[in-house]
N, C-alpha and C positions, 0 to 999 in steps of 0.2 A: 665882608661880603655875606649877604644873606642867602643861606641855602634853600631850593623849595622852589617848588613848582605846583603851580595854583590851578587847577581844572577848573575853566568856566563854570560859573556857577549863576544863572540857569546857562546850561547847553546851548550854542548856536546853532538849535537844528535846521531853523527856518536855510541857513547856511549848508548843513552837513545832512543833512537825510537824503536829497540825491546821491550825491557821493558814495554814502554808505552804504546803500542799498545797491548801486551797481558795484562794488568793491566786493558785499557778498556775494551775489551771485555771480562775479564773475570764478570767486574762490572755491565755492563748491561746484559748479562744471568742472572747473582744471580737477579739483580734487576726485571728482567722482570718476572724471573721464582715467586719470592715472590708478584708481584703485582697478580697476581692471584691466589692466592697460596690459601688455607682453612685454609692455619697454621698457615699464615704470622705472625701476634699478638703471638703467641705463640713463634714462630720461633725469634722475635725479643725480647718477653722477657725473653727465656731463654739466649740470645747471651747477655745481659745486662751483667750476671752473669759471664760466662766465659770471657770475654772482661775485667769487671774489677778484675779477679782473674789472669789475663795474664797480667795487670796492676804491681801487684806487684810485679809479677817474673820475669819482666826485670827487676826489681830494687833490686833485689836477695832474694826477700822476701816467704815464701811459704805461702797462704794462701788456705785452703780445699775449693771446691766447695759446701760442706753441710754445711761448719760452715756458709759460707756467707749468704747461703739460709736461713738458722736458726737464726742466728743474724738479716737480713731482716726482718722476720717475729714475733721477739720478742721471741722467742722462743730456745735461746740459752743455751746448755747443760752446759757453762761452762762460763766463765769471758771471756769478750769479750777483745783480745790483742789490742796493737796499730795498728798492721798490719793490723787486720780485719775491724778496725775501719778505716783505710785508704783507705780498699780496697771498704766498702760501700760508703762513698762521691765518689768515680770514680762512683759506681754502681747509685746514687743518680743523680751524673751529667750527667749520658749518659741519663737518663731517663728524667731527665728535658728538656735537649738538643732535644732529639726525638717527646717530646710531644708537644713543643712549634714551633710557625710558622717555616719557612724554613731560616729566615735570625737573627730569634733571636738572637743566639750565637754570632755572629761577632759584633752587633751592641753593641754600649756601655752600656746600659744598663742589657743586656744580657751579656756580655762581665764582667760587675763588680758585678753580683750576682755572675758569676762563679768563681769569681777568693776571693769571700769574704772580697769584698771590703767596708766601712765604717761599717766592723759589719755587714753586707747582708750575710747570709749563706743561703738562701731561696733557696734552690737545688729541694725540693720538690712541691714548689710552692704554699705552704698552711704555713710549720713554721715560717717564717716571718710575715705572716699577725696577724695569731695565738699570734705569742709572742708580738706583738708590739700591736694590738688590745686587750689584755688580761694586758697589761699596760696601757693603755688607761682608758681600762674599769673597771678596778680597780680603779685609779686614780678618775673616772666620779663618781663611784658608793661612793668612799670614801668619795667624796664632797656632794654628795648629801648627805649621812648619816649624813655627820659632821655639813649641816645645818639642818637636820633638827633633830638632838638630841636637842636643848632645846626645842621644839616644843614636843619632844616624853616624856622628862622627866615632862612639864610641863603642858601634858596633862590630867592627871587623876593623886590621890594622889594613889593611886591602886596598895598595895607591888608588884604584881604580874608584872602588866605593866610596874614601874620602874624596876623590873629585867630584861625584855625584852629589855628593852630601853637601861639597862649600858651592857647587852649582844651586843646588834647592834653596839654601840659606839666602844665597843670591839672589833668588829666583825673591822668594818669604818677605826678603830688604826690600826689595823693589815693590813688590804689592802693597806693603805697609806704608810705602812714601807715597802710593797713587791713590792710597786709599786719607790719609790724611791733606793730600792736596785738594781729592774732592769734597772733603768734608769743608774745609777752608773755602773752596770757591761757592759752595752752597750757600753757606755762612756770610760773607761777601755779597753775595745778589739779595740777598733779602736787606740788604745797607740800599740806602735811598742816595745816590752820588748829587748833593747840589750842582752840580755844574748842568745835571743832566734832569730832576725834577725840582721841582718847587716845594720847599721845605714845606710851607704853609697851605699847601695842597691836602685837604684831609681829603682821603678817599671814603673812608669806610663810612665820614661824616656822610657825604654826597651818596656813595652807596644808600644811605639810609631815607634819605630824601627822595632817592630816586625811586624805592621801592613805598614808601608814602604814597607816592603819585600811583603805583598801582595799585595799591589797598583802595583808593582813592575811585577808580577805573571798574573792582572786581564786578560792580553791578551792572555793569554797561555791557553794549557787545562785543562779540571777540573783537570784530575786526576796530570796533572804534579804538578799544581797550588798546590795544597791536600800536596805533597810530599816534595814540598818549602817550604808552611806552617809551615809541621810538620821537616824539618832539621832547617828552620830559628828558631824557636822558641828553641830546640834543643842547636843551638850554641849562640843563644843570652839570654838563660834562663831568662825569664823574671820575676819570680816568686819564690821566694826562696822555698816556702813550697809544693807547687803545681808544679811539673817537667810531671805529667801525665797529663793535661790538654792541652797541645800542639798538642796530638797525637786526642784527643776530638772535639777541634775544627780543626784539618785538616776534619775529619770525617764529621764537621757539613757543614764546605765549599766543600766539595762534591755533601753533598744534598743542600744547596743554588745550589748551581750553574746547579742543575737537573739531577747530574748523578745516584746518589742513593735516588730517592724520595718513595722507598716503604720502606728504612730501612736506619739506620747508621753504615757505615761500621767500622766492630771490627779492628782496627788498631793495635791495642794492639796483637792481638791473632796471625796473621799475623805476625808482627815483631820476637815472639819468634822463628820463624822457619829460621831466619836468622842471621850470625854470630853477634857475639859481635863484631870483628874486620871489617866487612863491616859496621857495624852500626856505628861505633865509627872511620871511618878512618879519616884520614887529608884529603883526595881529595873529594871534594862535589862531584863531577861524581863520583863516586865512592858509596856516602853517597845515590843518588836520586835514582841510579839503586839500591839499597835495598831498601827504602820507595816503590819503585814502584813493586819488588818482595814479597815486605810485602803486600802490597794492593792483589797483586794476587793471593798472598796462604791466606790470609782470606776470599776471593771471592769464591777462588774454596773449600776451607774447608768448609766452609758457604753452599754452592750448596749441596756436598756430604751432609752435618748435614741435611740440608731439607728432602733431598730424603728418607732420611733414617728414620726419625718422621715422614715425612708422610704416608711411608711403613707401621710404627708400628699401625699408627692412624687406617689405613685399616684394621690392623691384630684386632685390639681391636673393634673395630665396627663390624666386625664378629660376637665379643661373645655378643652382644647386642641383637642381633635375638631372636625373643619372648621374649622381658622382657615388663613387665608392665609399663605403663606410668608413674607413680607414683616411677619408678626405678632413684635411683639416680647415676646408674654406670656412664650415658651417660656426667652426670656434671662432674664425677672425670676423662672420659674422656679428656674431655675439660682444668678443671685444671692441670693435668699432665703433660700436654705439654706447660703448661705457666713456668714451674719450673724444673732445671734439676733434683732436688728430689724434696720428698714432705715427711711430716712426720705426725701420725697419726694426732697430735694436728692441723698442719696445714689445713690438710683434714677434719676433726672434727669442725673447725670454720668456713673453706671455708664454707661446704654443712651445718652446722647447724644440726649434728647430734654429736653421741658419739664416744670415741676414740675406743670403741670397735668395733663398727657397721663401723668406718673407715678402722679398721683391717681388718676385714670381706671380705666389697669392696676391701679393696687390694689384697684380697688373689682370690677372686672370679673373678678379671682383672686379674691374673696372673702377677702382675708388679714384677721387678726383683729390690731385695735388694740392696741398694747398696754399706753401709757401712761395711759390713761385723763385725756390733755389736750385742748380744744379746738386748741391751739396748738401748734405744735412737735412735731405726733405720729409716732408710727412704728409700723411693722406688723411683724410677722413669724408662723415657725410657732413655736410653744409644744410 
């Protein structure tokens, strides 16, 4: 099979300059309007959520918006599926993607944490350091013990001290065997399991092709460049396990290149609004005018979502008038609008109070339920 992906050559503007040109401008209003915005941070981490919940339902999958939020926050009603669990690494990459410099993602290093390359699944930016430092440090602390057990045994003849001592030793055995098991199962993930990829799979080949196609793009507009990106990647699938990371890093080459530097456009959420047969045709002109109609119904979906939480944020800061300083409403303000729900536990840990005195404050915001459970419910704005 031949790898590579071929940019019109001449461009079918006569095709794509509509398009184009509403896809920018719809980009920079969202954009300008969030760089000032009081909600932006809110506005961007709730779009985490639905972005990567619109993730799985191109891929026919249905994941809930509250299971995702609940599963995020460790506070899952029920066994978490495969699906949910697919849909958090999108929700983990978008946030890694957003919080890091502007040219992270594309660059290689940025480039093979997201794709969990040699065993790097560090999406969060903490669990790698975490697991591989907690290897380490086990390992350091093991040797230390294990030199200095005859020293500890043959310190005092003291029953007491020798229990302590064959306790530590014990203690030193045990880290040394958790430390060598993770070294092994590290060792282990970076093995490619036939059963599970395709030996003849080259990625890094495909990697290479895929970033061709941008070298290919660099003179073009952001947004067209964005929409190459995400159809190159698309038809040269570079990634057997990961097919949603294409539409991620279009998003992240947008903000490199300074079109969306107050937020990362939901590409994902965008594309549902557009056929499976324009997304899926044989004509790349064809394919680029849906990437660029997707870009513009998540721009203006996005506009409309702001105006409307920020609506709510006004309507709620109303009921704020004459409360005590010491009132924690104003906090569950604030967190509410970081989450499309929120559930008592969540709000109970957030502010550092009880799940009852969380009920309380929910009822006393007036926030609108949204699962329609006796059990296990949660609020947000809509």
């Amino acid at each position: 099979m031949l790898l590579g992906y071929k940019t019109p050559d001449p461009l079918p503007w006569a095709a794509i300059a509509g398009p184009l040109a509403t896809a920018e401008d719809a980009l920079a209003r969202l954009d300008e309007r969030l760089a000032k915005s009081p909600i932006r941070d809110g506005w961007v981490s709730r779009n985490h959520f639905t972005d990567a919940c619109a993730s799985l339902w191109l891929e026919g999958e249905l994941v809930h918006l509250e299971d995702l939020v609940l599963h995020d926050a460790g506070m899952d009603i029920r066994a978490p599926t495969h699906e949910l669990t697919r849909a958090r690494a999108v929700l983990r990459a978008r946030r890694r993607i957003d919080r890091e410099k502007l040219d992270w993602a594309l660059s290689p290093a940025g480039l093979a944490i997201l794709r969990g390359q040699d065993g790097m699944d560090d999406l969060d930016g903490v669990g790698g350091e975490q697991e591989g430092g907690g290897g380490r440090n086990a390992k350091e602390a093991g040797d230390v013990l294990e030199a200095d057990e005859p020293l500890a045994l043959a310190a005092s003849d003291d029953p007491l001290l020798e229990a302590f001592a064959a306790v530590d030793a014990a203690i030193a055995k045990a880290d040394r065997a958790l430390a060598r098991d993770s070294r092994t199962h590290m060792r282990r993930a970076t093995e490619r399991d036939p059963l599970v990829y395709d030996i003849d799979w080259d990625e890094d080949a495909r990697i290479a092709a895929w970033r061709d196609s941008l070298d290919e793009a660099r003179s073009l507009p952001p947004t067209l460049a964005a929409a190459i990106a995400a159809d190159a990647w698309r038809s040269i699938e570079p990634l057997q396990h990961r097919p949603w990371l294409g539409q991620l890093l279009a998003a992240a080459l947008l903000r490199q290149r300074g079109k969306t530097r107050s937020h990362l456009a939901c590409l994902f959420d965008g594309l549902k609004t557009i056929p499976r047969e324009r997304r899926r045709s044989r004509d790349i002109a064809t394919r680029l005018v849906a990437e660029l109609d997707a870009i513009t119904a998540a721009a203006e979906a996005g506009l409309k979502a702001h105006d409307r939480w920020l609506n709510q944020r006004t309507l709620l800061l109303r009921k704020l008038t004459g409360r005590r300083s010491t009132s924690k409403l104003p906090a569950l303000v604030d967190y509410v609008l970081t989450r499309p729900v929120v559930s008592a536990g969540m709000i109970a840990e957030e502010l550092g109070i009880t799940s009852r005195a969380a009920v309380s404050l929910v009822i006393e915001l007036g926030l609108r339920e949204a699962t329609g459970r006796g059990r296990y419910r949660a609020w947000g704005i809509l």
